[in-house]
Each structure stands twice: as C-alpha cells, then as structure tokens.
C-alpha positions in Angstrom: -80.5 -114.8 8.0 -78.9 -118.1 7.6 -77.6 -119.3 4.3 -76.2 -122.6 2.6 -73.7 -123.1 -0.1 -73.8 -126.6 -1.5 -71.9 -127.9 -4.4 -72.4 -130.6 -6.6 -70.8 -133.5 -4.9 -72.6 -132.6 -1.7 -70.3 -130.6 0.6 -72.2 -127.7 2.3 -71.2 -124.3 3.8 -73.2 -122.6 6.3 -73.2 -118.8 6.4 -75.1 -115.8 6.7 -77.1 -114.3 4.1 -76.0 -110.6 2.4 -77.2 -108.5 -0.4 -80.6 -110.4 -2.1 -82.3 -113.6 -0.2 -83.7 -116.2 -2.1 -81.3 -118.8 -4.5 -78.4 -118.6 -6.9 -76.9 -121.2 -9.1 -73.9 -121.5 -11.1 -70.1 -122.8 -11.6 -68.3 -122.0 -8.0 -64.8 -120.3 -8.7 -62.9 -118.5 -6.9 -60.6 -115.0 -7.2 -57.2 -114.6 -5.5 -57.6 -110.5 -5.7 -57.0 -108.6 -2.7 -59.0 -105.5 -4.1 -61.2 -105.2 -7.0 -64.4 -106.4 -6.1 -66.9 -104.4 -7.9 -65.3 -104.7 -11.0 -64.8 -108.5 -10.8 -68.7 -108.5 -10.3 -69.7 -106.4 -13.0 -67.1 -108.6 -15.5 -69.5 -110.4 -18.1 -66.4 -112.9 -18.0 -68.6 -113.8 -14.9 -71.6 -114.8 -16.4 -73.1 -118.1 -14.8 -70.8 -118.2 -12.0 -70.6 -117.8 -8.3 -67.6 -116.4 -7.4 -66.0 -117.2 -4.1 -63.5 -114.2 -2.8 -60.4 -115.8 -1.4 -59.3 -112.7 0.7 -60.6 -112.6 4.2 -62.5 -109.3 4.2 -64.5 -107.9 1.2 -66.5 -104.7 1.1 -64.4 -102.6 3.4 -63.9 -99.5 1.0 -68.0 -99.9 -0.3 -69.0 -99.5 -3.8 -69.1 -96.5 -6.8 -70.9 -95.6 -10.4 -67.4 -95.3 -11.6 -65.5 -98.7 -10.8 -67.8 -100.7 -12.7 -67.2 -103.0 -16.0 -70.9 -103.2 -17.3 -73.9 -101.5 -15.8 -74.8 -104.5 -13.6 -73.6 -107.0 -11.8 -73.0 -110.3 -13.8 -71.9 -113.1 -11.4 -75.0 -115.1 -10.3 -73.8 -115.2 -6.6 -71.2 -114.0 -4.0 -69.0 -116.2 -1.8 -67.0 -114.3 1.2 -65.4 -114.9 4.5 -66.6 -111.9 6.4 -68.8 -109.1 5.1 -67.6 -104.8 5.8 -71.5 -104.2 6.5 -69.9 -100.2 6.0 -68.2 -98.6 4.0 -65.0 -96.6 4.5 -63.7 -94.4 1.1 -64.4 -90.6 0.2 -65.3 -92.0 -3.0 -68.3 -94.5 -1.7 -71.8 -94.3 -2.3 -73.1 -97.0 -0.8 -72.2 -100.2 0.7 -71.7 -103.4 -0.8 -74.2 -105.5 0.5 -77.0 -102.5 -0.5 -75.3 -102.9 -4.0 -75.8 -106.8 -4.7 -79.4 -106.3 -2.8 -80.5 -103.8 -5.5 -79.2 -105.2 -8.2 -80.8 -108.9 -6.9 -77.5 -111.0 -6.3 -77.4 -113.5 -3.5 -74.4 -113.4 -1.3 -73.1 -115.5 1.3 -70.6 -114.5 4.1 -68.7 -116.7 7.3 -68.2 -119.3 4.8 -64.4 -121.2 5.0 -62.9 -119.7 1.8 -59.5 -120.9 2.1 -61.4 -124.3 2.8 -63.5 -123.9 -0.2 -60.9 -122.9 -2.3 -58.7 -126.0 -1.4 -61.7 -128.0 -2.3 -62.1 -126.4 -6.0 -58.5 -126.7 -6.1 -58.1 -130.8 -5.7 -61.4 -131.7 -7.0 -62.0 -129.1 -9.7 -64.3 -126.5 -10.5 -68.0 -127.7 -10.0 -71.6 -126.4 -9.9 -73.3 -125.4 -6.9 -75.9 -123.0 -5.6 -76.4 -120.4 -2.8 -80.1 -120.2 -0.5 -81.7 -119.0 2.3 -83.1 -122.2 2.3 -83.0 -125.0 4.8 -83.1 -128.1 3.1 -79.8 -129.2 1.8 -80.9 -132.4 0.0 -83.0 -130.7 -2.2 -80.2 -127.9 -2.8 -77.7 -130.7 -4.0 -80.6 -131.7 -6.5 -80.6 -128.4 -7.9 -76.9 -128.1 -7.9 -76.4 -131.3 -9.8 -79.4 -129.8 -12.3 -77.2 -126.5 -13.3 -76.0 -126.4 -16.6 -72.1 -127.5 -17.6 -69.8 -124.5 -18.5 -68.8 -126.6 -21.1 -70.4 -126.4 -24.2 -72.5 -123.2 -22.6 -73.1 -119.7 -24.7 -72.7 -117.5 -22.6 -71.9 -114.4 -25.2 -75.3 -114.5 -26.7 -76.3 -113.3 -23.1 -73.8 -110.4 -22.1 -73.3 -109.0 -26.2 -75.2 -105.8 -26.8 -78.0 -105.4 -29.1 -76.7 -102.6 -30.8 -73.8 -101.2 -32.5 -72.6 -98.1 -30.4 -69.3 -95.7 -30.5 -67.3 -95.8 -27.3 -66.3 -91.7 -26.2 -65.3 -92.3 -22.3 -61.7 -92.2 -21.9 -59.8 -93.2 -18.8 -59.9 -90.8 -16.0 -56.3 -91.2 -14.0 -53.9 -89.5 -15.1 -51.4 -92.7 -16.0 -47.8 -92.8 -17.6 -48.8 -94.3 -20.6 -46.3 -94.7 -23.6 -48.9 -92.8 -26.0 -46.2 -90.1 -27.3 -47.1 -91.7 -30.7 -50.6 -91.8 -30.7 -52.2 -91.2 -34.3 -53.8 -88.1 -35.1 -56.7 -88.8 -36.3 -57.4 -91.7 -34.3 -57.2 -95.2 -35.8 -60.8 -97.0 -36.2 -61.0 -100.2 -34.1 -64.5 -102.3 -34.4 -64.3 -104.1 -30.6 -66.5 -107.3 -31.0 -68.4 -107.6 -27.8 -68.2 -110.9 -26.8 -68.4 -109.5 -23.2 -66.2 -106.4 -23.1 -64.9 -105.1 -20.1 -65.6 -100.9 -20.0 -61.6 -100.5 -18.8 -60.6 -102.5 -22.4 -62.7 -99.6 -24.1 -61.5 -96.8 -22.3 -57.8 -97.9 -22.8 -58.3 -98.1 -26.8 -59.6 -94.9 -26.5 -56.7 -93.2 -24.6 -54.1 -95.0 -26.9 -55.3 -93.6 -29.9 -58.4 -95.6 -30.9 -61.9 -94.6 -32.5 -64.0 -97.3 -30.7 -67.2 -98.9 -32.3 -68.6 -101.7 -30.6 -70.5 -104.4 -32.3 -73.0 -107.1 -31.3 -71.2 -110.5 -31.4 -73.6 -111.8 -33.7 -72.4 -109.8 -36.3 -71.0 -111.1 -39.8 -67.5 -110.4 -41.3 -69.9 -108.2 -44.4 -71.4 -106.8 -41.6 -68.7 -105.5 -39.4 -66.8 -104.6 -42.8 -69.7 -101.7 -43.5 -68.2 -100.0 -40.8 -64.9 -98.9 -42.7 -62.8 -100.4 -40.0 -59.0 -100.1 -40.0 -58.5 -103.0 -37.3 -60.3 -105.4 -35.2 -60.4 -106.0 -31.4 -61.6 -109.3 -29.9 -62.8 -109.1 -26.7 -63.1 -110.8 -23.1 -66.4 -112.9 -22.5 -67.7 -116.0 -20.5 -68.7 -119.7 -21.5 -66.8 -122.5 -23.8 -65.1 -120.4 -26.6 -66.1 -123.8 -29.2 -69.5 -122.7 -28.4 -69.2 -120.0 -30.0 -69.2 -120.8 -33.5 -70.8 -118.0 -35.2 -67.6 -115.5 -33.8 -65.2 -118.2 -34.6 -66.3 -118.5 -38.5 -65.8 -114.5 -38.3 -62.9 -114.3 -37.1 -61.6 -116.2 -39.6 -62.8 -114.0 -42.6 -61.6 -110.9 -40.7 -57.6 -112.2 -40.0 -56.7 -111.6 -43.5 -58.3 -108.0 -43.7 -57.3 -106.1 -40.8 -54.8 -106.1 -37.9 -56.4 -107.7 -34.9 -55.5 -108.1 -31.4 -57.3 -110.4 -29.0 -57.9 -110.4 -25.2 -59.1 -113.4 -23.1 -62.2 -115.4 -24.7 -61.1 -113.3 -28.1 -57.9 -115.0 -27.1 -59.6 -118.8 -27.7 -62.1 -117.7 -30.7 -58.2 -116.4 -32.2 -56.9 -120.1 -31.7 -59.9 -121.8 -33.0 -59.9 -119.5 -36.1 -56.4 -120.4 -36.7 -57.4 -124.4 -36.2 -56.3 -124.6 -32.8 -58.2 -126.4 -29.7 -59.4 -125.4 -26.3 -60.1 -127.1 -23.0 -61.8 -126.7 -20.0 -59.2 -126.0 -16.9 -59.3 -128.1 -13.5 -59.7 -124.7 -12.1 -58.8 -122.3 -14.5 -56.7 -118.7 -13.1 -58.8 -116.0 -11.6 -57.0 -113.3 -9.5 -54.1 -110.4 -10.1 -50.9 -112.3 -9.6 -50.5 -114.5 -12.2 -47.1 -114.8 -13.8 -46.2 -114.6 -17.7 -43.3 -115.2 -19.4 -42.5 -113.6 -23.2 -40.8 -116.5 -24.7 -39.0 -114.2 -26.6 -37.4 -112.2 -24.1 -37.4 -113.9 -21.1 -39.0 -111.1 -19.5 -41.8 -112.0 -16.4 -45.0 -109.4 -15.7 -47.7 -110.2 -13.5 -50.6 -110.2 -14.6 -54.7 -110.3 -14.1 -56.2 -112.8 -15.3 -60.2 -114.7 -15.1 -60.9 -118.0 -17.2 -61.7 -121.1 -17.5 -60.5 -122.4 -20.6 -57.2 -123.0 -22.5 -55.7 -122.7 -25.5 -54.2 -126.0 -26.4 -50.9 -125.8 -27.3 -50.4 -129.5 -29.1 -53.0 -128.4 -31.5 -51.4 -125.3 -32.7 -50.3 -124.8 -36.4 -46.9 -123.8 -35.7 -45.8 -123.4 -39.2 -48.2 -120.6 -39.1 -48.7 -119.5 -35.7 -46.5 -119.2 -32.7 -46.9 -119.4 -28.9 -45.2 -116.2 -27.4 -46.2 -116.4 -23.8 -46.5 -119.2 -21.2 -48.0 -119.3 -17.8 -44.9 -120.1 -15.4 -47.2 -122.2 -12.7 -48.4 -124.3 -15.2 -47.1 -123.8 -18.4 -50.1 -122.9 -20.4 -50.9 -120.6 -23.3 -50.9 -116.9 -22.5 -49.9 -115.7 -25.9 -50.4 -116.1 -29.8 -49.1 -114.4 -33.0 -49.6 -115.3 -36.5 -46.4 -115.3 -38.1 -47.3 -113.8 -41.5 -50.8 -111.6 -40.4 -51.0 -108.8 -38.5 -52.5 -110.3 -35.7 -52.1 -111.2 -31.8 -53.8 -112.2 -28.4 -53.2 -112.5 -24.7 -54.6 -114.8 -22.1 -54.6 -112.4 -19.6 -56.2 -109.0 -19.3 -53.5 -106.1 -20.0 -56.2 -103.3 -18.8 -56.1 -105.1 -15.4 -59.1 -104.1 -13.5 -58.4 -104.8 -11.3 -54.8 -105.7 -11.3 -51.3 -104.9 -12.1 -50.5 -102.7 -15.2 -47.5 -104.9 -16.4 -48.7 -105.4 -19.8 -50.6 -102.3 -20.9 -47.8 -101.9 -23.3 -49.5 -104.6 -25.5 -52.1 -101.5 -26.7 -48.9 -99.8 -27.9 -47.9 -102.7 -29.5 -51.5 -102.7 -31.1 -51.4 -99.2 -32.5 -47.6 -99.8 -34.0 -49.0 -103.4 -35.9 -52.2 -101.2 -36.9 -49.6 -98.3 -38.9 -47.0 -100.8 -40.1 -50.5 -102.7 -42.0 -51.4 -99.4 -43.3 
C-alpha cells in the first residue's frame, strides 16, 4: 500500500505502508542508532513524534515482551528506509511490522532517510504527518495544523496514575561496580515524568527501593512516602511546560539527595532558575560524545531530546556545569555546589546504547550515604 510523508513546509516522501494504515501526526526526528528499535519506540521521551530511523535496515532481528520501555509503543509514527518483513533472533516473537500493526502505529518504509535527515538537519525539526492517503495538499494542511513541541505537556500524557513499587531487576548478568551496595536498600521516590523501565531496573540493581510516583504529585505528597532520595526522570514535551514538577522540585532540593536524567535534567535547571530552549534538531541516537569538565575524560553516550539547558542563564555561584556536549558544546551535566544533587543530559542506562556512564548510579548511591 502506498504511503506519503509530508512535512510542514511541503516536501513529500513516497513509500510503502507497514504496521497500521490510516494517518499519523507529529514532530519528525530522527535516531542515529544502529540497533535499538523497540525500545526507542516504547520511550515516552517519544511522545508526539514520528521518528525517522537513519540506519538503512530496521526490523531484521523482530520484536520481544522483554526489550520494551513502557507497555506500548509511544511514538505516533515510524520512518524507515527498508522494512525486514521477518524476523531473524532465537529471542523473537514476532515481527516488527505485526508489532506497530497491533499496537495501531503507522509506519512508512522506501522513504530517503539520509535525505530526510539532511533536511531536518539544515532546516530544523518540523511537524509532519504519515497516510495512506493520496492527496498531499490536504496532508500539508494537516501537518501545518499539528501542535508545536514547544510549550506542549506531554508528561501529563505518559505519567501513571498511580503510585507503584518497582521489584524487576535487570536480567544480564553485567559488571557493575555494586560491591557497595547498601543493605537494606536505599528508598528512592522516581518521579515519572516518563520513565524508561531500564532507569528502574538499574536503581533497583544498585541498591535502590524504587517507588514511582505520578508527576502530578506535591512535595507534601511525595514526602508521605518516607523517602531517603529523589530521582527525576526522562519524559517528552517543553520542560517550562511543566510547571507543576518544576515548583516541586524546588521544595524537594533542600530535603533529599536527587539525581536527574534527561527532561528531570531541564525541570533540575529551571528549579535552580536556569532556562531552556528548543534545539534546531536536538540529539537522538547512541554516539553522542560527553566531556567531564572536570577530568577531561570523554564517554559516549545515548541520548533523545529536544531541548537544552541554557548555560548563560545558570546561577553559577550556586550551580556548576560539569559536562559539555563536544559537537556542539551544550549542557550535559549540572551539580549544585552546596546540595546533594545532580543531572545528566544523556541517558546513563542507555537502552539502547553504550554503558559509558552507568557509573553515575554509583555516584548516586555514594551522594545518597554521605547526606545520611
């Protein structure tokens, strides 16, 4: 079945329709992942975007119940060069077309990726939306209709309802610096902003008792469950939308240790009076480099968003920049100088992606004993 992908400021790609017919709209980015395709579509950080794979063949080793960061799938639509209609790996259960079918998510494969992603690249990210239909004029009227990213809530979409303890560890065996852990396990309250099920399982296996809350939640609130530390999670949208978590944040920063990842990363500036911004085309994909300021040291990392932390509105008698990406020089890291608390940019439970930085839970159960 033929497909079209048309942006906002008209250019069209014509391609073949996989997984769910019908129409998808949303902001069209794009991944520089080789591998990692089912959990970059069940990443919440997705929400209200259609993400366009930039590696030539996707769907080769199939989908599993296992690799999965939420129960669905959150992006809105699915942008590939060429399609594996089968699936090759002892641990697949089905392909990945029959995947984005079930679960209703329009894909769209023979498109020019590398072109597309060139596009994004010099003009920036912009809206656009995927159909099995035929008219393209009325296609670029819907496109141009599609809500900004900026200024969008998105967390008040992916957040659970419910408060709810977190048991599931990891399952690999990995060589993990947890010779330390605490015994009894330290008691984290993970905001869910849009939290990635790898983040969870990691806090678990260094040493964490894991309650995740709502994001709605109120500083009095989260305090009733007797935490000992905070973790700020991952999510999708404008972090200055998100008001209500930023107001929390700051009543929680003089209480307990906390430690930030991604959008928790943003909500952490804004608490401590920074600003964000909206990137040209923000960094989704595996290899993105990171320098510690400190020590010189590189990692590469994995990393998905949009917006920024802006470093000319930091505080810096109070809070210091500590990393900085090295292809564009933006903010991958914060600490408070006098609280115990820190964020990343990037994702150090990397799913998918390099495990450079999963030292940084370490580093977030030593902060947590030296506060108590």
């Amino acid at each position: 079945m033929k497909a079209l992908l048309v942006l906002e400021d008209g250019t069209t790609y014509q391609g073949q329709a996989f997984g769910a017919p019908g129409e998808a709209a949303g902001e069209v980015v794009f991944n520089t992942s080789m591998t990692g395709y089912q959990e970059i579509l069940t990443d919440p950080s997705y929400k209200g975007q259609i993400v366009t794979m930039t590696y030539p063949l996707i769907g080769n080793y199939g989908v599993n119940p296992e690799d999965v960061e939420s129960a669905v799938p959150q992006v809105e639509g699915f942008v590939v060069r060429e399609i594996s209609r089968t699936a090759s790996n002892y641990r697949a259960t089905g392909t990945l077309d029959e995947y984005l079918c079930e679960h209703g998510i329009c894909g769209i494969t023979g498109v020019d990726t590398r072109a597309l992603t060139r596009h994004i690249r010099l003009a920036g990210t912009m809206r656009g939306v995927i159909s099995t239909g035929d008219d393209p004029d009325a296609l670029l009227e819907k496109a141009n209709s599609v809500a900004s990213m900026l200024g969008a809530d998105f967390v008040k979409v992916v957040t659970r309802e419910e408060p709810a303890v977190w048991s599931e560890s990891i399952r690999e065996e990995l060589e993990l610096d947890t010779a330390d852990v605490p015994s009894p396990a330290y008691r984290v309250v993970a905001i869910d902003y849009g939290l990635k099920a790898n983040i969870a399982r990691l806090l678990v296996r260094y040493g964490f008792e894991v309650t995740i809350v709502p994001a709605d939640l109120s500083a009095a609130e989260i305090a009733r469950f007797d935490p000992q530390c905070i973790f700020l999670s991952n999510g999708p949208g404008d972090p200055a939308a998100v008001t209500y978590a930023v107001e929390t944040i700051r009543e929680i920063l003089p209480r307990y240790p906390t430690f930030g990842i991604c959008l928790g990363h943003q909500l952490m500036g804004l608490a401590l009076g920074a600003k964000t911004y909206k990137m040209k085309f923000g960094h989704r994909g595996a290899n993105q480099p990171v320098q510690d300021i400190k020590t010189g040291k590189v990692a590469i990392t994995s990393q998905n968003h949009g917006f920024a932390v802006d470093s000319s509105t930091l505080d810096t008698s109070g809070v210091e920049v500590t990393e900085i990406n090295l292809n564009d020089r933006t903010v991958e890291g914060i600490a408070h100088k006098e609280l115990p608390a820190f964020s990343v940019q990037y994702h150090p439970e990397a799913s998918p992606g390099p495990h450079d930085t999963r030292h940084l839970f370490s580093r977030f159960r030593r902060l947590v004993k030296e506060a108590l």
